[in-house]
Residue frames relative to the residue before (quaternion, step in Angstrom):
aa qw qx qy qz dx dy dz
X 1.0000 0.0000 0.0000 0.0000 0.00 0.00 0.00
X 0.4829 0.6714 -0.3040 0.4729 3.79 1.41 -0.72
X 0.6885 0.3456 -0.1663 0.6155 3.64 0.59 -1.48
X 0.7650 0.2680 -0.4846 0.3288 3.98 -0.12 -0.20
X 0.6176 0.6368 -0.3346 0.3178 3.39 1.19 -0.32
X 0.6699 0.6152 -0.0971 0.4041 2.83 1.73 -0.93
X 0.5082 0.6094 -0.2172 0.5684 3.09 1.74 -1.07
X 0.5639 0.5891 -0.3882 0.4293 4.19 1.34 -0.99
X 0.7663 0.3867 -0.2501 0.4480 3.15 0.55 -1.65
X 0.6211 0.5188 -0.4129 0.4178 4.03 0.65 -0.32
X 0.3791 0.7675 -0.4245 0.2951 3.59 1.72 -0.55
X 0.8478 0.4321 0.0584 0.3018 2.09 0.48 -3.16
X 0.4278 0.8061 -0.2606 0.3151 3.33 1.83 -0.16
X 0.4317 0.7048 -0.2078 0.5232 2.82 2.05 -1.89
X 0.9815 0.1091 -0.0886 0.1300 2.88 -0.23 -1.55
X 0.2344 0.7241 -0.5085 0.4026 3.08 1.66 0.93
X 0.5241 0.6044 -0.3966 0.4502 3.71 0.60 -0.12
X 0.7502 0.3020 -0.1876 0.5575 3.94 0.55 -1.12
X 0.5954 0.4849 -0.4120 0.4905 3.59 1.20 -0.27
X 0.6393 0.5679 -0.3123 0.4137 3.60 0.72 0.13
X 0.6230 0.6548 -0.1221 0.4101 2.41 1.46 -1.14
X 0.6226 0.5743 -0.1421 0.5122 3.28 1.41 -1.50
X 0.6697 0.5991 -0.0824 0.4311 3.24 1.40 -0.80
X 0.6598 0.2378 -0.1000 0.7058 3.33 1.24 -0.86
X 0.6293 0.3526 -0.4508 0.5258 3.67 0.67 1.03
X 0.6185 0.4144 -0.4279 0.5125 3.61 1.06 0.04
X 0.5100 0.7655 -0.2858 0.2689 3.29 1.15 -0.98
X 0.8084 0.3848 -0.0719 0.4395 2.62 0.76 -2.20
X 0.4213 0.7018 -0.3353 0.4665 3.77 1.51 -1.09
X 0.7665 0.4769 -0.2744 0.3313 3.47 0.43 -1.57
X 0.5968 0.6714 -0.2008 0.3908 3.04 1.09 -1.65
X 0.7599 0.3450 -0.1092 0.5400 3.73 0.98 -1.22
X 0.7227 0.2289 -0.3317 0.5615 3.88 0.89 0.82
X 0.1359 0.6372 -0.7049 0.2804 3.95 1.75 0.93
X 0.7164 0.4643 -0.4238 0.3026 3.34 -0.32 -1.76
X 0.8143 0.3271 -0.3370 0.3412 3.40 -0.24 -1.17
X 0.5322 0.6931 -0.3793 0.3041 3.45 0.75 -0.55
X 0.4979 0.7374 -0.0387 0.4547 3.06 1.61 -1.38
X 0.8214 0.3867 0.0518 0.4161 2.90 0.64 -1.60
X 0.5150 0.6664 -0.1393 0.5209 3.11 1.87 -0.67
X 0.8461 0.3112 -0.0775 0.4258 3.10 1.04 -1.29
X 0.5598 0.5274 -0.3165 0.5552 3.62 1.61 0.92
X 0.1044 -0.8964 0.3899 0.1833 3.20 0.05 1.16
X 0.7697 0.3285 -0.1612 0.5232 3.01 1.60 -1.15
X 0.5966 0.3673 -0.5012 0.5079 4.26 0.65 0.39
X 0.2580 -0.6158 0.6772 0.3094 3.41 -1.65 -0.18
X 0.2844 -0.7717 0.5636 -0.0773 3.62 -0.73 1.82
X 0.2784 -0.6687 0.6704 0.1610 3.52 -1.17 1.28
X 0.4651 -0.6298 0.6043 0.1478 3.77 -1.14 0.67
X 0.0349 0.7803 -0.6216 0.0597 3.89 -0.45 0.42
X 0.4334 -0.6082 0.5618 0.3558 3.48 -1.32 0.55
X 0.4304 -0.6265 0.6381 0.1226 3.07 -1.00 0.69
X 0.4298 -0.8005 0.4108 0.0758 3.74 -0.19 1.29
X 0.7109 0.5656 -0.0166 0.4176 2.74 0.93 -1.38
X 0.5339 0.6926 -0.0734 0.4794 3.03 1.68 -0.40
X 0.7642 0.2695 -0.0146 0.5858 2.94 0.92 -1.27
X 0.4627 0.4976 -0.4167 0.6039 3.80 1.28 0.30
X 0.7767 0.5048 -0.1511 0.3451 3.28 0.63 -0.82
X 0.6303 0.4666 -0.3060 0.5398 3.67 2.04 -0.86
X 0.4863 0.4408 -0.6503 0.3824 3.83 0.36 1.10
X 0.5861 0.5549 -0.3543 0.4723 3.61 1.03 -0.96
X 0.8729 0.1458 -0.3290 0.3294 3.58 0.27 -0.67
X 0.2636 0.5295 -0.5570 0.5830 3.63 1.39 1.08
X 0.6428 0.5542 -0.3569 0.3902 3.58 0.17 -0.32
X 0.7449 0.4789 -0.1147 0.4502 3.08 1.09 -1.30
X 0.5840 0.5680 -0.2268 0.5337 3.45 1.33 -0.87
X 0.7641 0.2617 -0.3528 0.4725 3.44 0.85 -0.32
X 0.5004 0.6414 -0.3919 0.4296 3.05 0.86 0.58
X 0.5459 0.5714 -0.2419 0.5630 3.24 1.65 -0.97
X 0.5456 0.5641 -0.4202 0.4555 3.59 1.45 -1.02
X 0.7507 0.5650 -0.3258 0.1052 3.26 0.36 -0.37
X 0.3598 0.8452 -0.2767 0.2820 2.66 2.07 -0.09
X 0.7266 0.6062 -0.0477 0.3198 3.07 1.61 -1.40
X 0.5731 0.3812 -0.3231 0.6495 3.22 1.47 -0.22
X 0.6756 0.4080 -0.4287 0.4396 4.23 0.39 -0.58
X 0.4673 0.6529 -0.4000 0.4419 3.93 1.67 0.13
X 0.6823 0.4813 -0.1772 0.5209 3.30 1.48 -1.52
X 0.6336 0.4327 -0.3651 0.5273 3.70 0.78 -1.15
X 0.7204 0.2931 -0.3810 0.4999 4.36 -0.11 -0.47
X 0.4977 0.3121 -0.5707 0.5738 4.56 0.53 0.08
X 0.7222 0.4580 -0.4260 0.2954 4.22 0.07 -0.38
X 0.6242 0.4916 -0.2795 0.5390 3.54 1.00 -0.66
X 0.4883 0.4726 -0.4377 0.5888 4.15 1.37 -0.39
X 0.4574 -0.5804 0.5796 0.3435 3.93 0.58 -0.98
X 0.7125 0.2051 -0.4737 0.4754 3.97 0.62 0.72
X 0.1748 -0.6707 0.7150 -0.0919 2.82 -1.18 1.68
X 0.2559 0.6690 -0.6644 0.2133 3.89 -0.57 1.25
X 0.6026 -0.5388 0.5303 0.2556 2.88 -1.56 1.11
X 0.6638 0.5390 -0.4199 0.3043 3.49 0.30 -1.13
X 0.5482 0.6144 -0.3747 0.4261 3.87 1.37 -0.95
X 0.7253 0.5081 -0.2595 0.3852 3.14 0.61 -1.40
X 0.6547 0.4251 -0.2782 0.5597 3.99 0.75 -0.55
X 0.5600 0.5288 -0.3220 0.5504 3.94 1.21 -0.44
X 0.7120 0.3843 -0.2551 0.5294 3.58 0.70 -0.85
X 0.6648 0.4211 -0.2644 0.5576 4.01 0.64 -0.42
X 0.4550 0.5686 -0.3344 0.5982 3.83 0.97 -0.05
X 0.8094 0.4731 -0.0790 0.3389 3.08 0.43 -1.25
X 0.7928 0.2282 -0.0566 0.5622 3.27 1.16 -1.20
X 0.5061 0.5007 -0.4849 0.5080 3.39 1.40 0.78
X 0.5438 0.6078 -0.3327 0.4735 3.70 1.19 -0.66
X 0.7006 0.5282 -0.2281 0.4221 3.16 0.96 -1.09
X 0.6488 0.4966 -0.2157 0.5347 3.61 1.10 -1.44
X 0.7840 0.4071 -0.2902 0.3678 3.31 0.70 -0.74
X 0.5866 0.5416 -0.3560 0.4856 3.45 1.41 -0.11
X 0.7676 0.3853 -0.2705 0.4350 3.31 0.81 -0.86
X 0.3801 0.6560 -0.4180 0.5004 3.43 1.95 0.42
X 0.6799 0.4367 -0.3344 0.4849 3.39 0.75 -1.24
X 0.6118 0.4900 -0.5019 0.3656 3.69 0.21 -1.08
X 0.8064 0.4343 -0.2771 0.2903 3.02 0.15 -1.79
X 0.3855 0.5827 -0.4668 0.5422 3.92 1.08 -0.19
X 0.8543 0.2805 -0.2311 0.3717 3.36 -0.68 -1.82
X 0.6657 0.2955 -0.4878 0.4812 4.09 0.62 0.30
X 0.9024 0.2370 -0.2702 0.2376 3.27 -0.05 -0.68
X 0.4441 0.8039 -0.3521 0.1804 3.81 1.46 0.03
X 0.7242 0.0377 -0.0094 0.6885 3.00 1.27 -0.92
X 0.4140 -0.6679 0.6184 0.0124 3.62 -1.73 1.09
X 0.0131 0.9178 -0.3724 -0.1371 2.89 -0.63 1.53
X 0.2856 -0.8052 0.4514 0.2575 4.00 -1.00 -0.25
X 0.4519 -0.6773 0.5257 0.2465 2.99 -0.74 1.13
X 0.4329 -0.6223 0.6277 0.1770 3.76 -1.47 0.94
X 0.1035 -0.6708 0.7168 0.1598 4.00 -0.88 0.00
């Protein structure tokens, strides 16, 4: 029971790599259409875009946090093993899942809070 449990967490290990990955490609994607996004959504001022500082002090903490969220996925796999269904297919269904998620709520949370904007007069 030691070695199959173990063998999970060396799985989910794997795939913390592409989950990062997914992450720092929504991240970064997001980060490079704030401005316009911004800008999109004012019909009637013209708005300068700014980095938002604060932001970017702040995107180790919530990379920090996301892998932590990662973690959700292997204590998903270790409590279907202790029921007795252990399938691979679950495990790639559940990572699918919670990278789609991370990475969306990566993008959102980029495209509101990365950059601050100011309206011109």
């Amino acid at each position: 029971m030691k070695e199959e449990l173990k063998a999970i967490c060396v799985d989910w290990e794997k795939l913390r790599i592409p989950y990062n990955i997914f992450l720092l490609i929504s991240t970064i994607t997001a980060y490079l259409i704030a401005p316009h996004f911004l800008e999109a959504q004012v019909s009637d001022g013209i708005i300068k875009a700014e980095r938002n500082i604060f932001f970017i002090i702040t995107l180790p903490i919530l990379a920090l946090a996301a892998n932590t969220l990662f973690l959700i996925g292997p204590l998903f796999e270790f409590y279907l093993y202790f029921l007795g269904i252990n399938k691979r297919a679950i495990r790639i269904l559940t990572f699918l899942a919670g990278s789609g998620m991370g990475s969306i709520l990566a993008g959102i949370l980029t495209l509101e809070y990365s950059h601050i904007p100011h309206y011109i007069e």
